[in-house]
C-alpha positions as CSV (number, residue, x, y, z in Angstrom):
1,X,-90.5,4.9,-48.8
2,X,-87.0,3.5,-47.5
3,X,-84.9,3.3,-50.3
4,X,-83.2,0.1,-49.3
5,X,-86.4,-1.8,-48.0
6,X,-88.9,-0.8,-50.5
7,X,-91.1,-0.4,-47.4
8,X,-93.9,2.7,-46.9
9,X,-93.0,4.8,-44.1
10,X,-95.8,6.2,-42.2
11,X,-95.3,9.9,-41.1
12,X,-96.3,9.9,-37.9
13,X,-93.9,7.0,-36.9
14,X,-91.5,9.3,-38.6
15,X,-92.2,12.3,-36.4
16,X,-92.4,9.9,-33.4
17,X,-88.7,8.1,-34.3
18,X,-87.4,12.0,-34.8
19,X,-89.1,13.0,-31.7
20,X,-87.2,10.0,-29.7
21,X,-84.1,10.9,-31.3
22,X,-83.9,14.8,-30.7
23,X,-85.0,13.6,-27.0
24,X,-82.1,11.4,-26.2
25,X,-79.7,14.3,-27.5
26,X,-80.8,16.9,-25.6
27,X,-81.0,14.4,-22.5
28,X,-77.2,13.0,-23.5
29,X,-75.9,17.0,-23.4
30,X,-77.3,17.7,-20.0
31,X,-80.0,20.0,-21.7
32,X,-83.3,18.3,-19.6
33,X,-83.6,21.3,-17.3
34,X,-82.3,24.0,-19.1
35,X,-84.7,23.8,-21.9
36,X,-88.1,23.9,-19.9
37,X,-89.9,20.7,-21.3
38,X,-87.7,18.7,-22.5
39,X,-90.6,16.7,-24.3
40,X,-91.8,20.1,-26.4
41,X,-88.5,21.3,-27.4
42,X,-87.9,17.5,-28.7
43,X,-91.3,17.5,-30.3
44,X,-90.7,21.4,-31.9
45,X,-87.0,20.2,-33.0
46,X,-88.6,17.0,-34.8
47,X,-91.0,18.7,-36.6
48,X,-88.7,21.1,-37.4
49,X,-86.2,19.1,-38.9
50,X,-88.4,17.5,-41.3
51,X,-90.6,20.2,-42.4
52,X,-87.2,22.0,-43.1
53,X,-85.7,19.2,-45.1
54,X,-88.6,18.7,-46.6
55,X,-89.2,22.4,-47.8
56,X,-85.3,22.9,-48.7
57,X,-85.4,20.9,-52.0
58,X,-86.7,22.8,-54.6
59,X,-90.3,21.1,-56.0
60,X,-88.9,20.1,-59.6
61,X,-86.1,18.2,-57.9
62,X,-86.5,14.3,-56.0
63,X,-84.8,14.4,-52.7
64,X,-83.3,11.5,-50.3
65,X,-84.5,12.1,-46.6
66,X,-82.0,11.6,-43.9
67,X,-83.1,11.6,-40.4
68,X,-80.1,11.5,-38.9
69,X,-79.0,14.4,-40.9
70,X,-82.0,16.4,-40.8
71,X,-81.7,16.6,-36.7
72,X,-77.9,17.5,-36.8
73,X,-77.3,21.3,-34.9
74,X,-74.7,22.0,-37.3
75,X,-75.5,23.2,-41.4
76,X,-78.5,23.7,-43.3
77,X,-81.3,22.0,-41.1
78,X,-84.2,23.5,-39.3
79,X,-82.7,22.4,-35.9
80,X,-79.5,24.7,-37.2
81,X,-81.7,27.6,-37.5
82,X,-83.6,27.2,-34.1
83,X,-79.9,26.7,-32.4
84,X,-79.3,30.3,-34.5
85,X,-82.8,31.7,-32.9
86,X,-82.3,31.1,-29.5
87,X,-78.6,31.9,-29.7
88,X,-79.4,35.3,-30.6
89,X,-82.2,35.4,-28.2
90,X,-79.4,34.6,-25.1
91,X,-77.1,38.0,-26.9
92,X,-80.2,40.0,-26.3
93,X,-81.2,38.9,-22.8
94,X,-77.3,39.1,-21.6
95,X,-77.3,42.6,-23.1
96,X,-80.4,43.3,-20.8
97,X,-78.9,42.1,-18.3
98,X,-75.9,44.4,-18.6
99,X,-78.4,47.8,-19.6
100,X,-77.0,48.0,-23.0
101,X,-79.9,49.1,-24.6
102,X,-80.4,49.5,-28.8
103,X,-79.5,52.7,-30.5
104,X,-81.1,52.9,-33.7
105,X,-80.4,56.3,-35.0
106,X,-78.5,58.0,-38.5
107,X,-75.7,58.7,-35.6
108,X,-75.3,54.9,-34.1
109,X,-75.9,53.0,-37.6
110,X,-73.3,55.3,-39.0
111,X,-70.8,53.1,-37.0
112,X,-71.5,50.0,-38.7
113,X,-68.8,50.1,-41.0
114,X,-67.0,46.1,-41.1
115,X,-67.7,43.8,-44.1
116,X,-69.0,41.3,-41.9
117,X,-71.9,44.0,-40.4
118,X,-73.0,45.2,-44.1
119,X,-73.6,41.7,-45.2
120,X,-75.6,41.1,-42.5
121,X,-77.7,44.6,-43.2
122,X,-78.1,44.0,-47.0
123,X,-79.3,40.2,-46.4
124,X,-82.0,41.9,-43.8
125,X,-82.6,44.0,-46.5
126,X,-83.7,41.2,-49.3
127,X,-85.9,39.5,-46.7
128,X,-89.3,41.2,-48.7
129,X,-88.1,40.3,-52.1
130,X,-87.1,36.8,-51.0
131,X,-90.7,36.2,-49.7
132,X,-91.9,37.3,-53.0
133,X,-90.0,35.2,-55.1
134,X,-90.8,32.5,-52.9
135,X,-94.1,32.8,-53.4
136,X,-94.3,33.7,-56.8
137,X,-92.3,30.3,-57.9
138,X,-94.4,28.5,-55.1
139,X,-90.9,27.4,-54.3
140,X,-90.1,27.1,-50.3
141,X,-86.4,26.3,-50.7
142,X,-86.1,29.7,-51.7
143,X,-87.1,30.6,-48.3
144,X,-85.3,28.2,-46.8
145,X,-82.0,29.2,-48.7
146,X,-82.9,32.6,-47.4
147,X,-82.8,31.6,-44.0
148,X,-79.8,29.8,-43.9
149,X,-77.5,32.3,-45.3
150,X,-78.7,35.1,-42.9
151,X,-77.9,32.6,-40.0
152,X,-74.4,32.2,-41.4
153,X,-74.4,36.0,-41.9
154,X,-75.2,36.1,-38.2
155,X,-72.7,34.1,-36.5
156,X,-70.1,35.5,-38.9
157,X,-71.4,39.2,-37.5
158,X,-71.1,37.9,-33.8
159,X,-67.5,36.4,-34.6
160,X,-66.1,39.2,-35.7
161,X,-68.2,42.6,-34.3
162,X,-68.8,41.8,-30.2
163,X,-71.9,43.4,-28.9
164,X,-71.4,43.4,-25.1
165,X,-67.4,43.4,-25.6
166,X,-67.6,46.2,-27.3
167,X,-68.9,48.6,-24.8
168,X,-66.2,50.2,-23.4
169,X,-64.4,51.1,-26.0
170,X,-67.1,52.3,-28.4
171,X,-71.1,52.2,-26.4
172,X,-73.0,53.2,-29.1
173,X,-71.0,51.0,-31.5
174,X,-72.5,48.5,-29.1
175,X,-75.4,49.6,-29.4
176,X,-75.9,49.4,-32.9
177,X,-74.5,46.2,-33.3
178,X,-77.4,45.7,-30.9
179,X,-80.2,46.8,-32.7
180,X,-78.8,44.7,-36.0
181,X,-79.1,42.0,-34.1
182,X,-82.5,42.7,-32.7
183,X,-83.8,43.6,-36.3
184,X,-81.5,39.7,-37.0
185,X,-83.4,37.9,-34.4
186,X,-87.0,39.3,-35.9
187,X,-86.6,38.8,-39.8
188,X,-85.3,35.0,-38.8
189,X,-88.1,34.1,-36.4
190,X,-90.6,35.6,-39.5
191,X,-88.4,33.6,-42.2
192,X,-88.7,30.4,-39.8
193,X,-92.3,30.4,-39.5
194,X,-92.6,31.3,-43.3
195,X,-90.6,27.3,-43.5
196,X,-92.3,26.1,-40.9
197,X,-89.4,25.8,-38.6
198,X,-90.5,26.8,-34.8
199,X,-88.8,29.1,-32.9
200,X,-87.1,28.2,-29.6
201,X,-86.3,30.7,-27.2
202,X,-83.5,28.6,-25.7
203,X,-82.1,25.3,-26.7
């Protein structure tokens, strides 16, 4: 219902006013060819912004949906986390593309020693219990909550530990700041399906 006019909203105009919405920005930031169909990834980003905002309010509580907010690349919105998915996805092909290949042994993990790399392991690590709780409660935002931290985990990770960069002074540094971000990029495209968020292999 909107708050101001009392009116019932119907969902599918909602999805359809989202869908027009995260069309026009991807076609005002030049994305139109870079993203495949720009018409999917729209449709995928509207869907995901509501299911997430939905789904990030714990059941006992009332919640005020935004659209405009609930589309927006930057904080806690399911558009946030697909920018975060695909992000990750273009560190792994670019490491491909440079042969820089995972190295996940006693030897290479042993290197990851910085603040910023540990919080990232330990939050991998919770991903089983999270689900759990989640569906013990039969509460989604814990998921959701879940999700969001390890994204902001992530980019703090790739701000401060380069992956590629680090190469020539330290390859199998780089390489196990690879595989974190391999075993990253698969715990967050599980935790995204789990709040029905999908997953976008570019944006």
């Amino acid at each position: 219902m909107k708050s101001r006019e009392g009116t019932i909203v119907d969902a599918d105009d909602l999805i359809d006013s989202l869908h027009a919405d995260a069309l026009k920005a991807i076609t005002e930031k030049g994305r139109d060819e870079s993203v495949g169909d720009p018409d999917e990834v729209a449709e995928k980003v509207a869907l995901a912004a509501l299911h997430y905002y939905l789904l990030n309010v714990a059941p006992v509580k009332d919640m005020l949906f935004n659209p405009a907010e609930s589309l927006s690349f930057n904080g806690n919105t399911g558009p946030y986390l697909q920018y975060m998915g695909a992000r990750i996805a273009s560190i792994l092909r670019k490491a491909k593309e440079v042969g820089l290949e995972a190295d996940s042994s006693d030897e290479a993990i042993a290197l990851l020693s910085t603040e910023s790399e540990w919080n990232l392991v330990k939050k991998l690590g919770d991903f089983p219990a999270t689900v759990l709780k989640a569906a013990d409660n039969f509460d989604p935002s814990v998921m959701a909550a879940y999700v969001y931290d390890l994204c902001k985990l992530f980019s703090a990770f790739y701000r401060d530990c380069p992956i590629v960069g680090a190469m020539e002074q330290n390859r199998q540094l780089a390489q196990s700041r690879l595989f974190l971000a391999q075993c990253t990029h698969t715990v967050l495209k599980n935790a995204m399906e789990l709040v029905l968020v999908g997953y976008l292999d570019v944006m």
